[in-house]
KOLTIBA-186353 format. One record per atom (N, C-alpha, C): x, y, z. Coordinates in steps of 0.2 Angstrom, whole numbers, plus 2048, in hexadecimal, padded with zeros to 3 digits. Each point is the difference from the previous one (the first is absolute). Layout:
! residues N
X;Y;Z .
...
! end
This chain:
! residues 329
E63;BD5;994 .
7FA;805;7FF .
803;806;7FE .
7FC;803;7FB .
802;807;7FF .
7FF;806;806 .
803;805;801 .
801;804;805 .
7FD;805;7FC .
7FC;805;805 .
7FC;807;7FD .
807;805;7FE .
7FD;806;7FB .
805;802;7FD .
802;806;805 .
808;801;7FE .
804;802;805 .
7FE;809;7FD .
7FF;802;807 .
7FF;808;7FD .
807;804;802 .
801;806;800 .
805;805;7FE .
804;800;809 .
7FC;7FF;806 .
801;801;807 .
805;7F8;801 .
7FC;7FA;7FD .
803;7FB;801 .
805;7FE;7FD .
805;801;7FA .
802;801;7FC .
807;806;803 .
7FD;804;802 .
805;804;805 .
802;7FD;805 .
7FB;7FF;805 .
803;7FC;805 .
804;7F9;7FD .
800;7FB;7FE .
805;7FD;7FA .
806;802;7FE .
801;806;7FF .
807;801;7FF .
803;804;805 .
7FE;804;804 .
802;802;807 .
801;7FC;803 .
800;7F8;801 .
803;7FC;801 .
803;7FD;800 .
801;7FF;7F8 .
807;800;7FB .
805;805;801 .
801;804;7FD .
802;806;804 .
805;801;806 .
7FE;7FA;804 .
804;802;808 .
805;7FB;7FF .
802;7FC;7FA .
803;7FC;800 .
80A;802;7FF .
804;7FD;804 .
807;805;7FE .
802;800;7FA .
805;803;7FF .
803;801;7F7 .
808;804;803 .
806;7FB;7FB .
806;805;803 .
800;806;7FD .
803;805;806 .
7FF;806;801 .
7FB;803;802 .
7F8;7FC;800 .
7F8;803;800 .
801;803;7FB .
800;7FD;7FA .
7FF;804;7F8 .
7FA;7FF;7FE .
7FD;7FB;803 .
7F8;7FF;7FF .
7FF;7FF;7F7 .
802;7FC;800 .
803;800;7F6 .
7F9;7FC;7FD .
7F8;803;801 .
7FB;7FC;7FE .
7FE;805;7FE .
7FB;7FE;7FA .
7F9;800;800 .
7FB;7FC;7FF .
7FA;802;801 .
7F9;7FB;7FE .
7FC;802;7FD .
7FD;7FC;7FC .
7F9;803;7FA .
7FB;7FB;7FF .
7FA;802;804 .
7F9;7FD;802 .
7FC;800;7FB .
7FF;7FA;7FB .
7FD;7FF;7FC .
7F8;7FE;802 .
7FD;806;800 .
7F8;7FF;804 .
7FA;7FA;7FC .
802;800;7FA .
7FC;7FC;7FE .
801;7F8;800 .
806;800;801 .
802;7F6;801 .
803;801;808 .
7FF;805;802 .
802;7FD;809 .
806;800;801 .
807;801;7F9 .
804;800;801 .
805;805;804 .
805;7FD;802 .
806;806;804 .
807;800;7FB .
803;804;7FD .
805;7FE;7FF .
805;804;803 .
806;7FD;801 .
807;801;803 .
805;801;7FC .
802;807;801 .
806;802;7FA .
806;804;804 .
806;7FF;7FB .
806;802;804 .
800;808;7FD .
803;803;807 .
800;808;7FE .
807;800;7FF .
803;800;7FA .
805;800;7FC .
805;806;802 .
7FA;806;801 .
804;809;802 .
802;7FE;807 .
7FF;7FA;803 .
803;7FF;809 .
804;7FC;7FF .
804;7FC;7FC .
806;7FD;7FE .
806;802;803 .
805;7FD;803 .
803;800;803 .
806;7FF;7FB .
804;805;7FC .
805;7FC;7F8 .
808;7FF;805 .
802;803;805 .
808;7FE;801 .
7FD;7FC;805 .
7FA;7FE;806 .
802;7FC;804 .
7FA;7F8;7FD .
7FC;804;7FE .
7FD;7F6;7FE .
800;802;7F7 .
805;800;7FD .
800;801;7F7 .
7FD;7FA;7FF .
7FE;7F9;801 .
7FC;7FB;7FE .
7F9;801;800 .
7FE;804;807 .
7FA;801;804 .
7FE;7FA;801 .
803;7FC;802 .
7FF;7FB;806 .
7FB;803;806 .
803;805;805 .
7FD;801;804 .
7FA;804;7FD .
800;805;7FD .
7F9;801;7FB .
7FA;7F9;801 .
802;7FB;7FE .
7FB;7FA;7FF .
7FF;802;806 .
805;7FC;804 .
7FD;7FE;809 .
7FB;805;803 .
802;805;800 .
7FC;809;804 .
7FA;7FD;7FD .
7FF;7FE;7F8 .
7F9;7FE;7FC .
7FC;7FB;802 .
805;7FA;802 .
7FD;7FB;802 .
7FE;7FF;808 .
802;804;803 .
7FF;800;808 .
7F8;805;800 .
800;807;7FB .
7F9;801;7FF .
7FD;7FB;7FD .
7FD;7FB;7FD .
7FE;7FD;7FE .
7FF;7FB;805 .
805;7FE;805 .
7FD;7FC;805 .
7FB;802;804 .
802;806;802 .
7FC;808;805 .
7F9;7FD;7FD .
7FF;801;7F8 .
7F8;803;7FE .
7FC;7F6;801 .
803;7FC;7FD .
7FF;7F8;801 .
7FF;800;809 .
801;802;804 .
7FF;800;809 .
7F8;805;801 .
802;806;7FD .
7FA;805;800 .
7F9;7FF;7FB .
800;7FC;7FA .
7FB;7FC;7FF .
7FD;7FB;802 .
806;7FB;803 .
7FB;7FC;804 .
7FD;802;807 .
803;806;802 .
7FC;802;806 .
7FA;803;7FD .
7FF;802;7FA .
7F8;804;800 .
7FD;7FB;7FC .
803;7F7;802 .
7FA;7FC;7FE .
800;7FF;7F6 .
809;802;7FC .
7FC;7FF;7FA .
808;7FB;800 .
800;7FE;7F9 .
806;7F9;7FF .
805;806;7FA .
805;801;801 .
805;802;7FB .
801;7FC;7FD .
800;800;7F8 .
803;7FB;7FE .
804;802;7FB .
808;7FE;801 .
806;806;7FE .
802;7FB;7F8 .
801;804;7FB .
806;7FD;7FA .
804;804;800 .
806;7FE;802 .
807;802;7FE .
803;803;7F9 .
802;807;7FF .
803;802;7F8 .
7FB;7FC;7FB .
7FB;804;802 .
7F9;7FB;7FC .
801;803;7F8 .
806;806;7FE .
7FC;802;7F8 .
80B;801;800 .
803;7FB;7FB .
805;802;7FF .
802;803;7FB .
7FC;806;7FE .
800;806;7FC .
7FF;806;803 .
7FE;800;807 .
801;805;805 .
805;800;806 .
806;7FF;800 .
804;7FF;805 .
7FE;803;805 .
7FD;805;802 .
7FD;803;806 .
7FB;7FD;804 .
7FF;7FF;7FB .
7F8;7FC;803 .
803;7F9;803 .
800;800;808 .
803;7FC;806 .
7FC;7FA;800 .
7F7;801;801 .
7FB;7FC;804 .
7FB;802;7FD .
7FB;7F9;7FF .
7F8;803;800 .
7FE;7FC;805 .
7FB;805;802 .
7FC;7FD;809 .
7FA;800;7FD .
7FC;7FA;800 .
7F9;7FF;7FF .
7FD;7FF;806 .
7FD;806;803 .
7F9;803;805 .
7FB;7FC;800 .
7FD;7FE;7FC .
7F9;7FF;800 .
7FE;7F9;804 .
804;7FE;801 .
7FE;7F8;805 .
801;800;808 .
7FC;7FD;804 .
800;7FE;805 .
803;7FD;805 .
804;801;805 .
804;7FE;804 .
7FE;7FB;805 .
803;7FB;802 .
7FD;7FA;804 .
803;804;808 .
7F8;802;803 .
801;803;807 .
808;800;805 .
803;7F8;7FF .
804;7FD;804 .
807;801;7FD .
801;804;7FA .
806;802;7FD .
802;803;804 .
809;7FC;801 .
805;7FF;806 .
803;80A;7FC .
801;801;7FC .
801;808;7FD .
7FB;804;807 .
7FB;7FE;801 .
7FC;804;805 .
805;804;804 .
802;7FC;804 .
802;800;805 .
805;803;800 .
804;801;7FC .
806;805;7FD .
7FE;806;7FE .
7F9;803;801 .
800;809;7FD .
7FF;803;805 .
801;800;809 .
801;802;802 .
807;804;802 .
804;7FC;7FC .
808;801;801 .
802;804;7FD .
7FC;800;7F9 .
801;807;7FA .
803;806;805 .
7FD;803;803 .
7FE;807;803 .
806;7FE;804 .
801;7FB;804 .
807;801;806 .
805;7FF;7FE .
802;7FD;7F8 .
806;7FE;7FE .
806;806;800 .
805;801;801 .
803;805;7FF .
808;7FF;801 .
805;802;7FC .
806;7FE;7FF .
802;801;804 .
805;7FE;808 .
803;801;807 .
805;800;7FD .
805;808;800 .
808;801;7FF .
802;801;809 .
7FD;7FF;804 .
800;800;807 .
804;7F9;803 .
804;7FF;806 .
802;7FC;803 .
7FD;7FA;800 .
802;7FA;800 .
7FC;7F9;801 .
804;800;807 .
7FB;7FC;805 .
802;7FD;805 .
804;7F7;7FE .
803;7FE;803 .
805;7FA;7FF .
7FC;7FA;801 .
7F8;802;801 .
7FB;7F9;802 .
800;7FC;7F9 .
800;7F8;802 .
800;7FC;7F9 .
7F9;7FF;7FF .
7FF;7FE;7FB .
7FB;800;7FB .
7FE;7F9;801 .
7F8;7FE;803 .
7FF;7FA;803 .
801;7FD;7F8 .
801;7F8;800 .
802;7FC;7F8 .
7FA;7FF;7FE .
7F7;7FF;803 .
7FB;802;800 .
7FE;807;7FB .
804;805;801 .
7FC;805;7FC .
805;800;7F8 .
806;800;803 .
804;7FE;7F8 .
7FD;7FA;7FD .
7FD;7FA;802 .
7FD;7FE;7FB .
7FD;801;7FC .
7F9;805;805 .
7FC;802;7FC .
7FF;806;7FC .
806;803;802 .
802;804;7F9 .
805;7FD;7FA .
802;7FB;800 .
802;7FA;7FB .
7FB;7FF;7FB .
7FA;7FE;805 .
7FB;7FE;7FC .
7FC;805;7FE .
802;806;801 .
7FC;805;7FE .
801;802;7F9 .
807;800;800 .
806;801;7F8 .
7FD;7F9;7FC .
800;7FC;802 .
7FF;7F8;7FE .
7F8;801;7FB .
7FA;805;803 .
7FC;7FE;7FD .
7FE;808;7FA .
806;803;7FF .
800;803;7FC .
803;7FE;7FB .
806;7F9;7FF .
803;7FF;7FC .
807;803;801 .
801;803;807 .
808;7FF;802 .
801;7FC;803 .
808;803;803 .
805;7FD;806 .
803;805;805 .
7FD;7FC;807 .
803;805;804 .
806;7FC;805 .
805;802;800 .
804;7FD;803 .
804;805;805 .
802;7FC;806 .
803;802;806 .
807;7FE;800 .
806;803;7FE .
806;7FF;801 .
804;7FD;805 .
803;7FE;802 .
806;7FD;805 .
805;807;801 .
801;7FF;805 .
804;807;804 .
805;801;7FA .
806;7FC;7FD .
803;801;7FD .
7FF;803;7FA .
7FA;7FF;7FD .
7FE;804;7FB .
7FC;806;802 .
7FC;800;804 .
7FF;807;803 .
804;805;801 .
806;7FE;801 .
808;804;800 .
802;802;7F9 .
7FF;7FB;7FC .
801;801;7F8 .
7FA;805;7FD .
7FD;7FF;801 .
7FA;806;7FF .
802;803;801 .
802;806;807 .
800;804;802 .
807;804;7FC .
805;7FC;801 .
804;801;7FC .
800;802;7F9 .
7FD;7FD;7FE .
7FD;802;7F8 .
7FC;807;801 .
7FC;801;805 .
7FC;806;800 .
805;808;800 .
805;7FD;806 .
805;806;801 .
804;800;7F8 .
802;7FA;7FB .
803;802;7FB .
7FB;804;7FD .
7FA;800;7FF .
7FD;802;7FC .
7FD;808;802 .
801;801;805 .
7FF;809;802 .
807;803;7FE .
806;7FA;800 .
806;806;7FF .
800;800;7F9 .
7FC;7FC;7FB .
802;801;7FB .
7FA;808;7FC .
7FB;7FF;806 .
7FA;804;7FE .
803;807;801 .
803;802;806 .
805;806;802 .
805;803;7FA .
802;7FB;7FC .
805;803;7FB .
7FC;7FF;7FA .
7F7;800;7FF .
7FD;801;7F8 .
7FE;808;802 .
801;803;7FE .
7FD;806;801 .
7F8;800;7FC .
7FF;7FB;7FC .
7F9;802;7FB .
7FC;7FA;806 .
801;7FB;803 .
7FD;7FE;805 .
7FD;802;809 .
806;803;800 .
801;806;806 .
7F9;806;7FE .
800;805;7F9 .
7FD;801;800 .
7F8;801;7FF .
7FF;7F8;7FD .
7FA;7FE;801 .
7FD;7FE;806 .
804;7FE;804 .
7FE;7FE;806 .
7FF;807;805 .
802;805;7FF .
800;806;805 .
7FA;803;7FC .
800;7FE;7FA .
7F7;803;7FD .
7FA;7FE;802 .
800;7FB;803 .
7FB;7FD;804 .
800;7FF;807 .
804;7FE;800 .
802;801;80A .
801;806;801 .
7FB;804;802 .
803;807;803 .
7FF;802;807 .
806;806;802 .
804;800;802 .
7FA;804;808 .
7FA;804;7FE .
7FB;801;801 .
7FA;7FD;803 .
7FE;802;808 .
7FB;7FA;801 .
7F9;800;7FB .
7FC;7FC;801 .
7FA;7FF;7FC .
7FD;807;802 .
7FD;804;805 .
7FF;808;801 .
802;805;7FC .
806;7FE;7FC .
804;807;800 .
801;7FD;7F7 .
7FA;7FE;7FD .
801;7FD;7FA .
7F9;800;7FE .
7FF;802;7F8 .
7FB;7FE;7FF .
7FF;7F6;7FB .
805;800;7FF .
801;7F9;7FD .
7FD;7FB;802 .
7FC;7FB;7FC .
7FD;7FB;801 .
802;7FB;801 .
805;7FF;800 .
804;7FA;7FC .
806;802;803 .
804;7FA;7FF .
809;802;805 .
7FE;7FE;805 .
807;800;802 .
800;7FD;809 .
804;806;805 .
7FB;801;805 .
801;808;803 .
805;7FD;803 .
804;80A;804 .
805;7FB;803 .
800;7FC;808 .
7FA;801;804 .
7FE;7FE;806 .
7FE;7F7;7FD .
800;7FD;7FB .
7FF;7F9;7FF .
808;7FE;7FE .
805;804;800 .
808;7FD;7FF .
801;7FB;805 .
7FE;803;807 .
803;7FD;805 .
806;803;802 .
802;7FE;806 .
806;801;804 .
807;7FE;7F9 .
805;802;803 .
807;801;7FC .
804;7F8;804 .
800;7FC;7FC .
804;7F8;805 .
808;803;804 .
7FE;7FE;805 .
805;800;805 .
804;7FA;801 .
806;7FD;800 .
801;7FD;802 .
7FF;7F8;7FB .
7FE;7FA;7FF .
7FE;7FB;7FC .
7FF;804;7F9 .
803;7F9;7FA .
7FA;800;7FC .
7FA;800;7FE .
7FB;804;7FC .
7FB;7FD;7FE .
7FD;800;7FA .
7FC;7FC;7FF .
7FC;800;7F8 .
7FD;809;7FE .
7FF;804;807 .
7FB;806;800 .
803;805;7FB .
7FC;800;7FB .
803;805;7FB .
802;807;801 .
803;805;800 .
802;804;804 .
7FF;807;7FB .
7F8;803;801 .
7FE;802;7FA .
804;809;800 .
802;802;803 .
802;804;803 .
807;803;7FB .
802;7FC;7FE .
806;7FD;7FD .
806;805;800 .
801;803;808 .
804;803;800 .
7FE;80A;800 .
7FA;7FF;7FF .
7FB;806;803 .
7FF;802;807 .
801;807;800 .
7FF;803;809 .
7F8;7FF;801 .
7FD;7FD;803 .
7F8;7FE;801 .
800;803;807 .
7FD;805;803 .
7FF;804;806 .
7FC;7FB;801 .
802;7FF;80A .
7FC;7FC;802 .
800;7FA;800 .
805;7FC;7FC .
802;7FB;7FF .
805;7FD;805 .
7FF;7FA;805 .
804;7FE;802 .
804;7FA;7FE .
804;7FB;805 .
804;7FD;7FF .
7FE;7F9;806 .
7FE;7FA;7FC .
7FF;7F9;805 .
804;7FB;7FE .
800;7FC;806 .
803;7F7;7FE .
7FB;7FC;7FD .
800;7FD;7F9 .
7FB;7FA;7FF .
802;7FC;803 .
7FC;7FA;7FE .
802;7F8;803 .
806;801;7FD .
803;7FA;804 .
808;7FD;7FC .
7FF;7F9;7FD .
7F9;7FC;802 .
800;7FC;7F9 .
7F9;7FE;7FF .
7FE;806;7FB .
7F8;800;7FC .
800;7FA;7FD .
7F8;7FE;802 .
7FE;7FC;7FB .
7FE;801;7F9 .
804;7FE;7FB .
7FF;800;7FC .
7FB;7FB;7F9 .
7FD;803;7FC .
7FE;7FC;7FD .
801;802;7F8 .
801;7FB;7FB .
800;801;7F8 .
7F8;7FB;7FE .
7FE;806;7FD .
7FC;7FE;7FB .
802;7FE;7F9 .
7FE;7FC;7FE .
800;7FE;7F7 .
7FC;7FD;7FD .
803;7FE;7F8 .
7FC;7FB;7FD .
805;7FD;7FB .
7FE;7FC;7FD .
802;7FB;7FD .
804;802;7F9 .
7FC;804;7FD .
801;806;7F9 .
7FF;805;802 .
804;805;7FB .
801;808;800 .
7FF;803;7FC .
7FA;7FD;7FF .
7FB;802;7F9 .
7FC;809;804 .
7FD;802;7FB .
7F9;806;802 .
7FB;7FE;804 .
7FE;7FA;7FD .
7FA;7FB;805 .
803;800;805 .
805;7FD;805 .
804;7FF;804 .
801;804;804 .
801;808;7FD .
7FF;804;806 .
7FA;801;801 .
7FA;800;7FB .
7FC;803;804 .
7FC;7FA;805 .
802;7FA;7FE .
7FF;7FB;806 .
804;801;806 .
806;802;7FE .
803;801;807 .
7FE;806;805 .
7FC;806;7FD .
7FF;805;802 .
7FA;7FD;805 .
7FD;7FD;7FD .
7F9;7FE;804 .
802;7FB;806 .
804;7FB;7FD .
803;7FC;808 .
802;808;806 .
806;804;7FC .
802;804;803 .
7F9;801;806 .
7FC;804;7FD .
7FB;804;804 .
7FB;7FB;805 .
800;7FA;7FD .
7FD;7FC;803 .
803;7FE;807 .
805;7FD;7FF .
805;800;807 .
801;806;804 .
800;807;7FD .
801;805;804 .
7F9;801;804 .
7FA;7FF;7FC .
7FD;802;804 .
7FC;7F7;806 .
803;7FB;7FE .
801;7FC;805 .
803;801;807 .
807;802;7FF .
802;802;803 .
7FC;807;804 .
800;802;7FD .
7FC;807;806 .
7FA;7FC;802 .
7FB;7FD;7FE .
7FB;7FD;804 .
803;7FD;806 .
807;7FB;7FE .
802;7FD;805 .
802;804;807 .
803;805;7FF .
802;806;805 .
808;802;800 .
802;7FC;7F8 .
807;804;7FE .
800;806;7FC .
805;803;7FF .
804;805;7FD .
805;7FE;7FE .
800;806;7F8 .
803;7FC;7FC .
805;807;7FB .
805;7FF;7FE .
801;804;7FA .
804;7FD;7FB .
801;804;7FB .
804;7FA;7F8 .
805;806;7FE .
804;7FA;7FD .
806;802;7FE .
800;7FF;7F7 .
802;803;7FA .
803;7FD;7FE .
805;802;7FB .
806;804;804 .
805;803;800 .
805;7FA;7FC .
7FF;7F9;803 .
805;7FC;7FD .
7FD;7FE;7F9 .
7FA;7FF;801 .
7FC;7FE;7FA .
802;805;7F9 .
803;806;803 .
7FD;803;7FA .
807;801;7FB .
807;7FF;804 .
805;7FF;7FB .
800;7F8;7FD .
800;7FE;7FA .
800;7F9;7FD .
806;7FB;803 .
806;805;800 .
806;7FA;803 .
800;7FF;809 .
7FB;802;801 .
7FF;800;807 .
7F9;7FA;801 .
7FB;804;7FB .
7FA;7FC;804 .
7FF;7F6;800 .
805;7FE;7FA .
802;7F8;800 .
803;7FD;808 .
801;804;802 .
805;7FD;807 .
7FA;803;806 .
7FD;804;800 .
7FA;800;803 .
7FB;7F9;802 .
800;7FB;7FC .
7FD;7FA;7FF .
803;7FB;806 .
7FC;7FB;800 .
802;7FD;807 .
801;7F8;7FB .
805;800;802 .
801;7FA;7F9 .
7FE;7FA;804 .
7FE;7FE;805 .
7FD;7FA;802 .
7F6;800;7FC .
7FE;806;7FF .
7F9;801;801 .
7FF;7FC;7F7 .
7F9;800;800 .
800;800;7F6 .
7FD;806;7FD .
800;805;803 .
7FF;806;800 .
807;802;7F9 .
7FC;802;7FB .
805;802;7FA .
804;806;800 .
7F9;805;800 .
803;80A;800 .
7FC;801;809 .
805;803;802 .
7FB;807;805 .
7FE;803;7FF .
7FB;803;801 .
7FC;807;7FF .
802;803;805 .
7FF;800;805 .
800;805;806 .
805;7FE;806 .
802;804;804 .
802;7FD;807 .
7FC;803;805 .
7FD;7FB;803 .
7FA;801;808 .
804;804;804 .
7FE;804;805 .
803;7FF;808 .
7FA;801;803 .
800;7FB;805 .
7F8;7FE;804 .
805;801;809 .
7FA;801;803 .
802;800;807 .
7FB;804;804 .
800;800;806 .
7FB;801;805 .
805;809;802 .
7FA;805;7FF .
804;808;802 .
7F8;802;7FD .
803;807;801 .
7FC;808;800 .
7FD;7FE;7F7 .
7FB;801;801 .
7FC;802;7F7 .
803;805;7FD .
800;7FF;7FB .
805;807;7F9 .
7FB;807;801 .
802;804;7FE .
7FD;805;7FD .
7FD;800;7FB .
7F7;802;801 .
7FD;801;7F8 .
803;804;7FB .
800;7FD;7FA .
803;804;7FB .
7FA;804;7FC .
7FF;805;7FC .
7FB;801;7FC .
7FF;7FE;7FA .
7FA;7FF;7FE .
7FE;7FE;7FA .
7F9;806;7FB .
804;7FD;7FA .
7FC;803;7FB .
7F9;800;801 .
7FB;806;800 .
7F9;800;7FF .
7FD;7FA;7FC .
7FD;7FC;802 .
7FE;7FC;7FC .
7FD;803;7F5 .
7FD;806;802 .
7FE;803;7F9 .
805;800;7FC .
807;804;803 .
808;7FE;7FC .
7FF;7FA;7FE .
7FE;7FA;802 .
803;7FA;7FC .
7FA;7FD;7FD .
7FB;800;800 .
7F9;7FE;800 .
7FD;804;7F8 .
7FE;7FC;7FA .
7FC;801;7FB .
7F9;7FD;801 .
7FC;802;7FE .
7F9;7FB;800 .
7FD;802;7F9 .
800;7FB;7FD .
7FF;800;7F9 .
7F9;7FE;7FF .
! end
């Protein structure tokens, strides 16, 4: 059935919902442009949010685009319409991520429903996890959560949880000594809470988190060696569960399929009453992120590293005004 046509309030709520989706850093690296006559949405990468010493492929670019993209597919079928997504529909616009066709109606009982209340509580936890295991019950159904996006979500064996972690520590000491990465990274991590900033974008410094005491951890340590007043010092768990996302190829499709598993398991998870944050510190040097892989899985590339566990909700980070990202043509 065709759906009545989408006006200017609903079309903003649509991407306000997209929007709240994570991206490393919170570069918020989209935009959208609402084609009023055919119903359509499209989804484009903000190039000027690029990331050139920490993701030069813009890997993580896609995902940040493909986990909004999962955001706006949850918050259309809440308002009763069907998203229908084509992937890098025009290969003379590299920009141009997605088209979302509006105009059709949603079957009431779409299992998406029931994920857009998670939108709004989802929020990255750099905070302690408690040591509580993860009943095998909700890791499946975040398996199958990755599973019906067209990824893989697999659960490692302690011995490779250890190898991750390790890779993670290699991968901060080598970030320590790029000064154009270091950089980047103190240009959007600032050092400033969200109050004392007019920045939309970035990650304040009240969502770093405590400084690790004691164990390793996956928690990226945005700080990176900055006086953050008011920052303290905690123990994580000593053995986070972790999780790797993937997919089979490491094409551009790939990520943005992987972005939307990403957002879909995340925001699974937060329905379920976990907390969660990502890594991908080891992903992002090449001679590293091959050994990141779980060679038992059929899982080809990783995209991401999970850490899921029962603790305190993250800190909202801020987002762009919707009108910043938003064209209606």
């Amino acid at each position: 059935m065709i759906a009545p046509p989408l006006d200017t309030t609903a079309v903003t709520a649509l991407v306000g919902d997209a929007t709240a989706a994570p991206s490393q850093h919170n570069v918020q690296p989209w935009r959208f442009r609402f084609l009023r006559e055919s119903g359509v949405l499209q989804l484009c990468a903000d190039l000027d949010r690029a990331l050139p010493q920490t993701d030069p492929d813009r890997r993580n670019l896609y995902l940040g685009c493909g986990a909004a993209l999962f955001n706006l597919r949850v918050a259309a079928a809440a308002a009763g319409r069907e998203a229908a997504v084509r992937l890098l529909p025009d290969p003379a616009d590299p920009a141009l991520l997605a088209e979302v066709d509006l105009t059709g109606t949603a079957e009431a009982d779409d299992d998406l429903v029931l994920l857009h209340p998670a939108i709004g509580r989802r929020h990255t936890s750099r905070l302690p996890f408690s040591e509580e295991e993860i009943p095998d019950a909700l890791r499946d159904g975040l398996c199958g959560a990755a599973r019906r996006e067209d990824a893989h979500l697999v659960f490692p064996d302690a011995w490779h949880v250890r190898s991750v972690l390790d890779l993670v520590q290699d991968a901060e000491g080598r970030e320590a000594r790029d000064p154009g990465v270091r950089g980047e990274t103190a240009r959007w991590a600032r050092a400033e809470l969200a109050g004392e900033t007019p920045a939309s974008d970035g990650i304040p410094a009240e969502a770093f988190g405590p400084g690790r005491w004691g164990a390793d951890s996956p928690v990226r340590d945005f700080a990176a060696g900055r006086s953050v007043p008011g920052r303290g010092w905690a123990p994580f768990e000593k053995n986070p569960h972790i999780a790797l996302l993937g997919t089979a190829e490491d094409r551009r499709v790939d990520w943005l399929r992987a972005g939307q598993a990403l957002e879909r398991v995340l925001l699974q998870a937060t329905a379920d009453g976990l907390v969660a944050s990502l890594t991908s510190q080891a992903l992002e040097w090449p001679e590293l992120r091959w050994a990141v892989r779980d060679p038992t899985s059929a899982m080809g590339h990783v995209q991401m590293v999970i850490r899921l566990g029962y603790g305190p909700e993250g800190h909202p980070t801020q987002r762009r005004p919707v009108a910043e990202v938003l064209e209606i043509a």
